[in-house]
C-alpha positions as CSV (number, residue, x, y, z in Angstrom):
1,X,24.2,39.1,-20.9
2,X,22.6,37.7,-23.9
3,X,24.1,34.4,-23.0
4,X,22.5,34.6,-20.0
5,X,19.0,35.9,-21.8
6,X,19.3,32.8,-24.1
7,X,19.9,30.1,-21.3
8,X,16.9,31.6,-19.4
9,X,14.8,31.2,-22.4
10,X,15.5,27.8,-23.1
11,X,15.3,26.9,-19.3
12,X,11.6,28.4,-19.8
13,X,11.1,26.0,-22.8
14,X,12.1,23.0,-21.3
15,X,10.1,24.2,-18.4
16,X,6.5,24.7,-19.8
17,X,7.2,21.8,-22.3
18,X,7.6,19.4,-19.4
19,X,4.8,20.6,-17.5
20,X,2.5,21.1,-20.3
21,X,3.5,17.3,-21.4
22,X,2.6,16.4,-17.7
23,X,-0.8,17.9,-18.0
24,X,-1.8,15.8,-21.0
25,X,-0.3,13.4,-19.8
26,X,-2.4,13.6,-16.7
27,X,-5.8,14.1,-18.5
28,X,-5.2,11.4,-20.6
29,X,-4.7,9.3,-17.6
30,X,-8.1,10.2,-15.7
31,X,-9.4,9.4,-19.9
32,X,-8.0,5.8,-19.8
33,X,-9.3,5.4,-16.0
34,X,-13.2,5.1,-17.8
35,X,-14.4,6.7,-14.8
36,X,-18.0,7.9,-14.7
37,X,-17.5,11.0,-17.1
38,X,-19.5,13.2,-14.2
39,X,-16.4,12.6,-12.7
40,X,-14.3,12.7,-15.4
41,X,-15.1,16.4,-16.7
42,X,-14.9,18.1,-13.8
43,X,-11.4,17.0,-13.5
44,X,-10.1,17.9,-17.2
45,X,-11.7,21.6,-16.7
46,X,-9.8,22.3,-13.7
47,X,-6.6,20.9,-15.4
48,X,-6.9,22.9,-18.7
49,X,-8.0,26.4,-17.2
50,X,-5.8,26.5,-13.6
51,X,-3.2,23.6,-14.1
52,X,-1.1,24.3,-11.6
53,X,-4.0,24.3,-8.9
54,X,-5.0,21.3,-10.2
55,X,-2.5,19.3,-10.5
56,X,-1.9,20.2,-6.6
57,X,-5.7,19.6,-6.1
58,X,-5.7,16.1,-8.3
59,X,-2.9,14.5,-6.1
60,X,-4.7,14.8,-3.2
61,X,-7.9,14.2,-4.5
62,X,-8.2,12.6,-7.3
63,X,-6.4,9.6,-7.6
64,X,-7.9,5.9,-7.2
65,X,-5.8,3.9,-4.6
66,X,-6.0,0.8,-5.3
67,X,-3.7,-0.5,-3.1
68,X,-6.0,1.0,-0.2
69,X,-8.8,-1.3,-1.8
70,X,-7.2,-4.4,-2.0
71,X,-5.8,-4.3,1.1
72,X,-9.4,-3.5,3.1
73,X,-10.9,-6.5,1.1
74,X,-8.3,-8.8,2.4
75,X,-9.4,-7.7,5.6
76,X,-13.2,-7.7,5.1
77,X,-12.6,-11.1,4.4
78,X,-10.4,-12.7,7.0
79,X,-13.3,-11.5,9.3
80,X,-15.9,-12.6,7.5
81,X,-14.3,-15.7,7.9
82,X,-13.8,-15.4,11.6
83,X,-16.7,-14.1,12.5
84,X,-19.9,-16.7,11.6
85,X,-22.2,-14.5,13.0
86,X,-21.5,-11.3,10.8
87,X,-23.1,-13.9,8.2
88,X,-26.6,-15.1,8.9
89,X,-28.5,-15.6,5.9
90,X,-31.0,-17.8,7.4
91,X,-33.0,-15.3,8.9
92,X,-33.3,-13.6,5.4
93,X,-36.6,-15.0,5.1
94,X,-37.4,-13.1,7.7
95,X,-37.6,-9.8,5.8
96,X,-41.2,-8.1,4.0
97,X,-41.6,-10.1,0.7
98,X,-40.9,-6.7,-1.0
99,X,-37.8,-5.3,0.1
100,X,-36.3,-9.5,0.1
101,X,-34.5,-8.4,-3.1
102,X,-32.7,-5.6,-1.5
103,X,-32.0,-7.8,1.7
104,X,-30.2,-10.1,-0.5
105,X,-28.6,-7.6,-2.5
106,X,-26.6,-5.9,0.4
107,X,-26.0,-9.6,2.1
108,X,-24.3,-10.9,-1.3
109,X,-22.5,-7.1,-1.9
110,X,-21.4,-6.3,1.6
111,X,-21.6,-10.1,3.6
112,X,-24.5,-7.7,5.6
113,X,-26.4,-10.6,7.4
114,X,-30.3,-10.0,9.1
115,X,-30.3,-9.0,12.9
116,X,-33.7,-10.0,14.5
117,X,-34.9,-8.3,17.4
118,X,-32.8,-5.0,18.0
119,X,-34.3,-1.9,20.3
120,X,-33.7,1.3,18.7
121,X,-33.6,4.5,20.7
122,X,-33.8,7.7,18.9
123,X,-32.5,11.2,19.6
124,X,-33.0,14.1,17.5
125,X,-30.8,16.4,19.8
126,X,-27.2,16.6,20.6
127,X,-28.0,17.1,24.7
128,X,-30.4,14.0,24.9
129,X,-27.8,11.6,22.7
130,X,-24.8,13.1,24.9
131,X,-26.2,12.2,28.0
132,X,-27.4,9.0,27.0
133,X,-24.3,8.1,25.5
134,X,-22.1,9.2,28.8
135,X,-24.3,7.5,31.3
136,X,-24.0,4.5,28.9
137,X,-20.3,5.2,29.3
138,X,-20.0,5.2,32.9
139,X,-21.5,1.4,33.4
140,X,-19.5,-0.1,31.0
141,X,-18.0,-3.1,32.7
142,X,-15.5,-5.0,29.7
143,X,-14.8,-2.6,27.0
144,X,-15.4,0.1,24.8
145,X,-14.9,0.4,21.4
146,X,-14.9,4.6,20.5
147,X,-14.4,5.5,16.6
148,X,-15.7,9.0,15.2
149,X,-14.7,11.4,12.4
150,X,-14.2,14.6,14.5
151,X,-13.4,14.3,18.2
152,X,-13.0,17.4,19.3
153,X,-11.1,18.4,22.5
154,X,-14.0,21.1,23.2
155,X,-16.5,20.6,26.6
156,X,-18.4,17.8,25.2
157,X,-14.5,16.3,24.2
158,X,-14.1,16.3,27.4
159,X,-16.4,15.4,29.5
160,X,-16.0,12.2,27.1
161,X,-12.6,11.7,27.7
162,X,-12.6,12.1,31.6
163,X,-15.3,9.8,31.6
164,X,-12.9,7.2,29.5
165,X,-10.1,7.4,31.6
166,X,-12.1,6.7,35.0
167,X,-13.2,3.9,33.2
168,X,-9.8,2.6,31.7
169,X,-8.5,3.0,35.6
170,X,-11.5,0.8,36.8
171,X,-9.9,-1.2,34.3
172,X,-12.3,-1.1,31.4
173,X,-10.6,-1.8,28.3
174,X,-10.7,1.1,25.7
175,X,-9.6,1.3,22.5
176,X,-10.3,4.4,19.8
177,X,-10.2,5.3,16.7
178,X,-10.7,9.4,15.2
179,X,-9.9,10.3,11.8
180,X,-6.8,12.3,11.0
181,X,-8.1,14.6,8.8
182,X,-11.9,14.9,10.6
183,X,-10.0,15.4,13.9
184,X,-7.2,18.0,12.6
185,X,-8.1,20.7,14.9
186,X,-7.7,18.5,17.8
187,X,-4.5,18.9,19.3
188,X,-2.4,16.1,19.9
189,X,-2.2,16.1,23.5
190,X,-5.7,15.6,24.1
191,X,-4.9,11.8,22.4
192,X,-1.7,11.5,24.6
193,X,-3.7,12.2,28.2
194,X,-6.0,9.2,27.0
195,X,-2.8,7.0,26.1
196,X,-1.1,7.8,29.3
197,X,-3.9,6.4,31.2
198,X,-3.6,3.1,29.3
199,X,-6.6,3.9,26.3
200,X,-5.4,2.6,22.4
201,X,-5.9,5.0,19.8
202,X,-5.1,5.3,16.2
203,X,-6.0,7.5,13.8
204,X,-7.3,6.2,10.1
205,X,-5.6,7.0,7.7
206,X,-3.3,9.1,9.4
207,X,-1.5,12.3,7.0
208,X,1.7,13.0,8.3
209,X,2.8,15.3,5.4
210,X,-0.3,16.6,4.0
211,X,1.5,18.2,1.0
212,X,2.7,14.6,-0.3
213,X,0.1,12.3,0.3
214,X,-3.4,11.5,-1.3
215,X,-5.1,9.7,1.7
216,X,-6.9,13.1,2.6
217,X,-9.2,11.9,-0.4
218,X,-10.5,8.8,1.8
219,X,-12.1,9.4,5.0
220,X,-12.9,7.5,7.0
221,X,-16.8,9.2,8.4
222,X,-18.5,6.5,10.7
223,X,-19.8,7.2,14.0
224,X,-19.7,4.0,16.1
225,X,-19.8,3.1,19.8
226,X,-19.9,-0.5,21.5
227,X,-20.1,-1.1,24.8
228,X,-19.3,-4.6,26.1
229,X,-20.7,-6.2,23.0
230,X,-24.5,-5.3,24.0
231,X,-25.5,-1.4,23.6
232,X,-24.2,0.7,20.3
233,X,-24.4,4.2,18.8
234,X,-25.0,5.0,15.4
235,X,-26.1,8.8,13.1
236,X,-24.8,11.5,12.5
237,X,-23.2,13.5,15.2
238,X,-19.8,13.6,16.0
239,X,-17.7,14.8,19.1
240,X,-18.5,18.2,19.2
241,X,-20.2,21.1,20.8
242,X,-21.9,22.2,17.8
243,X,-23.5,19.0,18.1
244,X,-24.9,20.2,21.9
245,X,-25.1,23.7,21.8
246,X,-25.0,24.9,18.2
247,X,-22.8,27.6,16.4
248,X,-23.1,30.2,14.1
249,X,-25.4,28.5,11.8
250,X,-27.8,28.2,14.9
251,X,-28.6,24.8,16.8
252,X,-27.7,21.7,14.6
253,X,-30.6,19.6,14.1
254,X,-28.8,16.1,13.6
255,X,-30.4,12.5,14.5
256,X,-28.5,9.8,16.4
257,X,-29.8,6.1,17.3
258,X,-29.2,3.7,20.0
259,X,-28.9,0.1,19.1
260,X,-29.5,-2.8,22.0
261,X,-30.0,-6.8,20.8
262,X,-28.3,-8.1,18.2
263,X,-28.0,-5.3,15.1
264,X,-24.9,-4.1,17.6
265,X,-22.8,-7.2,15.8
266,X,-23.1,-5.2,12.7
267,X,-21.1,-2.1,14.4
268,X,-18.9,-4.4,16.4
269,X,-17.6,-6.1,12.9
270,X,-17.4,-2.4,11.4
271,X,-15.4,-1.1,14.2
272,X,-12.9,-4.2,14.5
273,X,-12.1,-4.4,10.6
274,X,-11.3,-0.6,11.3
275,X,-9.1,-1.2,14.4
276,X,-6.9,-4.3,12.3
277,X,-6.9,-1.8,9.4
278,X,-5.4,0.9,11.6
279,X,-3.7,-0.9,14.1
280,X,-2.6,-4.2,12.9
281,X,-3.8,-5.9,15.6
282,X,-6.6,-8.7,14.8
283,X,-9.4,-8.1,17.8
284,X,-11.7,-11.7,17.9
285,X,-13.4,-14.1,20.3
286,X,-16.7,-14.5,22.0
287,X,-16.8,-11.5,24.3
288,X,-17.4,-9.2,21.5
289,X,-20.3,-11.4,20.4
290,X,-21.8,-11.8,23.6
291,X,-25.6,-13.3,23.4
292,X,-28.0,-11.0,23.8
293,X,-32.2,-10.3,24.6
294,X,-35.0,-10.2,21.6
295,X,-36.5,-7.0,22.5
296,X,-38.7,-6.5,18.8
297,X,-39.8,-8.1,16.2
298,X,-37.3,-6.0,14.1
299,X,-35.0,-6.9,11.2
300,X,-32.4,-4.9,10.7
301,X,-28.8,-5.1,8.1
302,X,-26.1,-3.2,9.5
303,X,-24.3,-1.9,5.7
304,X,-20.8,-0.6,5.2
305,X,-19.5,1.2,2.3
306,X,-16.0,2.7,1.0
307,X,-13.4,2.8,-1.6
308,X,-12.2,-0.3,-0.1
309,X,-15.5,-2.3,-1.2
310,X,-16.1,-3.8,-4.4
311,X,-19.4,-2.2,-4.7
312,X,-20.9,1.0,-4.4
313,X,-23.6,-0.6,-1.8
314,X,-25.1,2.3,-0.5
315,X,-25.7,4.0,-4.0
316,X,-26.7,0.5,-5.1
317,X,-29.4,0.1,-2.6
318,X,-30.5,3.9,-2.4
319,X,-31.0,3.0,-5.9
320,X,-33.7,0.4,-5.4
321,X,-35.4,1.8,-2.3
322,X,-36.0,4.9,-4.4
323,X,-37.1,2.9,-7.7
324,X,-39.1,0.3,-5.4
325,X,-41.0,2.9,-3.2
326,X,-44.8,2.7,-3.6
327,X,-46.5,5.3,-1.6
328,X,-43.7,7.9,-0.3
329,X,-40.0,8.6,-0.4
330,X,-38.8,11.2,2.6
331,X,-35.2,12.3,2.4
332,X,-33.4,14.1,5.1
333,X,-29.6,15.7,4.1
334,X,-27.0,18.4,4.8
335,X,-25.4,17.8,1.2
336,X,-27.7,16.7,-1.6
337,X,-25.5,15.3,-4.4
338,X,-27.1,13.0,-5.9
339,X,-24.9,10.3,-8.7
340,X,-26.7,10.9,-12.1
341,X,-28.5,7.4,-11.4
342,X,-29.8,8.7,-8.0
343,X,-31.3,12.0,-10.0
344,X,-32.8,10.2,-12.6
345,X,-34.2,8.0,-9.9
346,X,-35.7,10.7,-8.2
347,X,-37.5,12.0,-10.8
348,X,-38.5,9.1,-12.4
349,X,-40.6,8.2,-9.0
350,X,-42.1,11.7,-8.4
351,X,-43.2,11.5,-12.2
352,X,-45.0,8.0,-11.4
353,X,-47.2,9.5,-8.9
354,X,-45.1,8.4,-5.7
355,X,-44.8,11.4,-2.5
356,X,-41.3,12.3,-2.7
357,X,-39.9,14.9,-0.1
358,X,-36.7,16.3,-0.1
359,X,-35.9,18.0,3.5
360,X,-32.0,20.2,3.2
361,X,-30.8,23.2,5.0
362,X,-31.3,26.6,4.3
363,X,-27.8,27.1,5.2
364,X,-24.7,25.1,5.5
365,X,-21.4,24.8,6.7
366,X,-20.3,24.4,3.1
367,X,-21.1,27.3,0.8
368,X,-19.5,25.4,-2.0
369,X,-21.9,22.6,-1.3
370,X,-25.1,24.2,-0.5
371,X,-24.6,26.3,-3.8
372,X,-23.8,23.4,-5.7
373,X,-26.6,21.4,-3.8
374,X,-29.7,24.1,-5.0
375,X,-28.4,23.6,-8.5
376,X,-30.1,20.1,-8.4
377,X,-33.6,21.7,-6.7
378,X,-35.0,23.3,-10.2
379,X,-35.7,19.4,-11.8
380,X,-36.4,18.5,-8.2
381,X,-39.4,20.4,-8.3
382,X,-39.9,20.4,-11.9
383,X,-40.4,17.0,-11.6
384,X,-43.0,17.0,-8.5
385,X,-40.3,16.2,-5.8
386,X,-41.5,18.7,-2.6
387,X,-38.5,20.3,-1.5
388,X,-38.0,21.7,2.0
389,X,-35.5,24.5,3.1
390,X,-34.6,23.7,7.2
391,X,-34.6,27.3,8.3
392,X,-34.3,27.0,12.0
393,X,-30.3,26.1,12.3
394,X,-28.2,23.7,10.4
395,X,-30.0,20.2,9.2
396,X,-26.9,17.5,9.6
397,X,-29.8,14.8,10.0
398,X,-29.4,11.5,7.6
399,X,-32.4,9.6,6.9
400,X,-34.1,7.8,4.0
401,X,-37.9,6.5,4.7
402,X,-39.8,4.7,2.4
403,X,-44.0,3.4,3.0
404,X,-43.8,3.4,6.1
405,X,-41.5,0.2,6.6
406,X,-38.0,0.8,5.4
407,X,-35.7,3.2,7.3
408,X,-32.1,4.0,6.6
409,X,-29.7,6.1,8.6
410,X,-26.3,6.5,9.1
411,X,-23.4,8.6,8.5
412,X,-23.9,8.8,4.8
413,X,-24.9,11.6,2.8
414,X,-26.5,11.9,-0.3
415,X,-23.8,12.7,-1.7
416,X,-20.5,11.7,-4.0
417,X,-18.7,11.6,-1.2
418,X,-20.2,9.2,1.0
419,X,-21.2,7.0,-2.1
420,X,-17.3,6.7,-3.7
421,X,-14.8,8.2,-1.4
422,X,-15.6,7.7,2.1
423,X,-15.7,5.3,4.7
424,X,-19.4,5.1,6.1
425,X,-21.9,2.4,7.9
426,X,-25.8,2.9,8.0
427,X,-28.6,0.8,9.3
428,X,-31.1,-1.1,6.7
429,X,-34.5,-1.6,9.1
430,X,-37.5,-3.6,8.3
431,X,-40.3,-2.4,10.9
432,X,-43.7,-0.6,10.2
433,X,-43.9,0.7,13.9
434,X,-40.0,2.2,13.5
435,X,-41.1,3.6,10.0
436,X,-44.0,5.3,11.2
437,X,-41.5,7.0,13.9
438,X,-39.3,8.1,12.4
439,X,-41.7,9.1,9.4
440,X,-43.7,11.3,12.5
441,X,-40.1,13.2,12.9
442,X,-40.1,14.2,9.6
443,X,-43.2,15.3,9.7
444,X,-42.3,17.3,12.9
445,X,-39.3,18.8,11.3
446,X,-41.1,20.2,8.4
447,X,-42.5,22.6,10.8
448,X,-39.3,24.7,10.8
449,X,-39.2,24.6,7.1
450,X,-39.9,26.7,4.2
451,X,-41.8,24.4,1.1
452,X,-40.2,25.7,-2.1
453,X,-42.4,26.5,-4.9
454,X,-41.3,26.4,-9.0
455,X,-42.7,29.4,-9.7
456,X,-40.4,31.3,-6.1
457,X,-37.2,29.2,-7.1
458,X,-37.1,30.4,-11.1
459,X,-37.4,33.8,-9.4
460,X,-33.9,33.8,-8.2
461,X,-31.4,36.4,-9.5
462,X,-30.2,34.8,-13.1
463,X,-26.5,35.4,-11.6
464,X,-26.8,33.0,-8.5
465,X,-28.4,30.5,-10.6
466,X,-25.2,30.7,-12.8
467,X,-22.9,30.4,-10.1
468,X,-25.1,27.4,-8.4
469,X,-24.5,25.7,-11.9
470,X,-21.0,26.3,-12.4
471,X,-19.9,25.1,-8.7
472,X,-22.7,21.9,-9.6
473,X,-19.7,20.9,-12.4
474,X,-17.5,20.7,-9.6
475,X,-20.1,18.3,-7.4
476,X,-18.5,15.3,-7.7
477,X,-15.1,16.6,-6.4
478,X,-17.3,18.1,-3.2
């Protein structure tokens, strides 16, 4: 028996020696990594206090993969290289004197070339951009080109998909792609009905054994449709009837834009470097790069961003619209996040006298998030930033506007996440006449907000502003 006793024991030794050994080990790894030490602390706290959580958490999570990186430069490009018109900087001249810096900023870090004379359509609810998008669907005559992080096989999901496959039998070429993780719910037969009927679809990134892989880290989050090379979709709504008829959270106030003219080369480029990455199959030739009306006077740069680039080009140019804005700065965002630069930024331009307004939701789909989100809301207004709480449903809505002639949107937040970790794609555009639009929305929304005050928000209970500060250590991991 004490044999036994004794062997036990020293199985136990051996035991927490190797695994305490492989927790240094670890932290001293993330150390020698020199990532941005926001990142880096989060990281050693969760190690040192629950080490067995996070060393489960870390390997999903919180490794860099660089192999993932190289390989989507190698892609980027080969079609760079294919592709002359996905690199235009002639027209660069084009662009305001004032925001020429930044134009040539994102066409030396992301090869994102000037599109002259685009038509944007915009729709700020999910039954107007639906519609639009199916009718769209249904005169498609050479192909369509479907990618989204959550498809859902819901009643939007499907009235999509039956309108694909009476396409795909008319002979329209389809191809898709969904992301694995986005899409999980989905089950897999909804995908197989669509491949019986001739449709391609791949999945990014695809997990088949969630437990031993760290690809559930990098998502891939854009929301792109082409349709025979000459009408796209871009924003922030995904397959899903949240999207159209709300949920618990109320209706989802998200915006979506559609793109005719030339900016729809951008998303074609996007989608195709996705569909080699996930397929293998190299897509090129004229027909995707059909030519195409002037309807505007617009300038617009079509800007991706992920782990896969070699700069962080959406923080990078957030960055300067933010440090450059004159007269106003309007933000719209589910998750607010902000880099350390990004909050500095902030601040910096509300202390110089500049109109910064911050527009989040009340609520979220994320209570991790959102509590972590109002941690960053005290300097906010401390610092003259007017924040808005979205009270009448869930604000998914991502938009930056700056003196009334610079607009981005996309599928990025202002967050971490969509500045380091995942796949995303928003539009650079250079128009007063768009700015003042979508500037008018804003405007519109702040009508089913609540303005925060400094003296209301240092009000709150002292324990939920403790918690909203501890889960704001944890922000970058969001």
């Amino acid at each position: 028996m004490f044999e036994s006793i004794g062997f036990s024991t020293v199985l136990g030794s051996i035991f927490i020696v190797l695994y305490s050994s492989t927790i240094i080990g670890l932290i001293f790894l993330i150390l020698l990594e020199n990532r941005n030490p926001l990142k880096t602390i989060p990281w050693v706290i969760v190690l040192i206090f629950v080490p067995a959580i996070g060393l489960i958490v870390y390997y999903f999570f919180g490794r860099v993969n660089h192999r993932l990186r190289i390989i989507s430069r190698r892609i980027h490009k080969r079609f760079v290289k294919q592709v002359p018109v996905y690199r235009l900087p002639n027209n660069i001249g084009k662009v305001p004197p004032h925001y020429l810096p930044l134009a040539q900023l994102l066409n030396k870090s992301n090869y994102s070339a000037i599109f002259c004379g685009s038509k944007i359509t915009v729709y700020t609810k999910g039954k107007d951009k639906f519609e639009a998008l199916l009718e769209d669907l249904r005169h498609a005559q050479h192909y369509v080109h479907f990618q989204y992080y959550i498809f859902n096989d819901d009643k939007i999901g499907h009235k999509v998909r039956d309108v694909l496959i009476a396409k795909a039998r008319e002979g329209v070429k389809i191809r898709i792609l969904y992301d694995d993780v986005g899409s999980w719910d989905t089950k897999s037969r909804f995908f197989e009905e669509m491949k019986k009927e001739g449709i391609e679809i791949h999945s990014f990134l695809k997990v088949v054994f969630p437990l031993f892989t760290s690809k559930v880290n990098y998502r891939n989050h854009r929301k792109i449709v082409v349709i025979d090379g000459k009408i796209g979709y871009l924003g922030g709504m995904n397959i899903a009837d949240r999207y159209y008829e709300g949920n618990k959270l109320g209706p989802w106030r998200d915006t979506h834009f559609r793109i005719m003219g030339p900016g729809v080369y951008g998303l074609q480029s996007s989608f195709l470097i996705d569909w080699y990455s996930s397929s293998n199959q190299l897509i090129k030739g004229k027909e995707f790069y059909p030519g195409t009306e002037t309807y505007s006077d617009m300038k617009m740069q079509i800007v991706m961003s992920g782990p896969a680039s070699q700069w962080q080009s959406l923080m990078q140019s957030f960055i300067f619209c933010i440090s450059n804005a004159k007269k106003y700065i309007y933000i719209q965002t589910p998750y607010f996040l902000p880099t350390e630069a990004l909050n500095l930024t902030l601040q910096m331009a509300a202390l110089g006298g500049v109109d910064v307004r911050l527009m989040i939701p009340q609520r979220s789909d994320t209570n991790s998030a959102r509590m972590a989100t109002f941690s960053y809301v005290n300097k906010m207004l401390e610092s003259g930033v007017k924040v808005y709480l979205y009270e009448k449903g869930f604000l998914h809505s991502k938009l930056l506007l700056t003196d009334d002639m610079l607009t981005c949107f996309g599928s990025a937040n202002f967050d971490f996440r969509s500045f380091e970790h995942n796949f995303e794609i928003n539009a650079f555009v250079y128009q007063k006449d768009f700015a003042v639009k979508m500037k008018n929305i804003f405007l519109q929304d702040i009508h089913d907000c609540r303005e925060v005050t400094y003296a209301e928000w240092r009000k709150r209970p002292q324990a939920q502003r403790l918690a909203e500060s501890f889960m704001r250590l944890f922000a970058p991991l969001l």
